[in-house]
C-alpha positions, 0 to 999 in steps of 0.5 A: 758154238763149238768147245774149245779146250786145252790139254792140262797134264794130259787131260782136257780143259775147256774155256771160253774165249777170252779166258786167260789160261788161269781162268780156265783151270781155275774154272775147272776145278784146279787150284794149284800147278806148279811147286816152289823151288826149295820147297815143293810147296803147291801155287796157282793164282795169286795176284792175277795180274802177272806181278807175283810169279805163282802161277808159272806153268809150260806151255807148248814146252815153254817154261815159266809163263805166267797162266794169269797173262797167257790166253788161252788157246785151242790146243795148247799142251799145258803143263804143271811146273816143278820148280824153276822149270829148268829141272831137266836142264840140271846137272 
């Protein structure tokens, strides 16, 4: 079976099938991707479900997807978050 894997931040991260992106870099060490709004303050996997917002993260550019939901998949560019996601946006 061949590795599959994803890029976090630039560096590889392998999973296996079925693994929700959380799981993956859960599994690889990484605790914590994205920082608070107010104030910068590290989040990753809380409820793991989906209902609590910590682990918000990009992927493929998109902000705000919650890593504990989204599949993982090979190849997917993967992104910790600052924030609400949005800073380049800001004014």
């Amino acid at each position: 079976m061949t590795e599959q894997s994803f890029t976090f931040d630039g560096r590889p991260v392998a999973f296996r099938s079925g693994q929700s992106l959380g799981a993956a870099l859960t599994a690889a060490g990484v605790r914590s991707w994205r920082t608070t709004r107010a104030d910068g303050r590290p989040r990753g996997l809380f409820c793991g479900i989906g209902v609590c917002f910590d682990c918000l993260l990009v992927v493929d550019g998109r902000p705000n997807e919650r890593a504990c939901l989204q599949p993982a998949a090979a190849g997917m560019q993967v992104e910790s978050q600052e924030g609400t996601g949005h800073g380049h946006l800001e004014v």
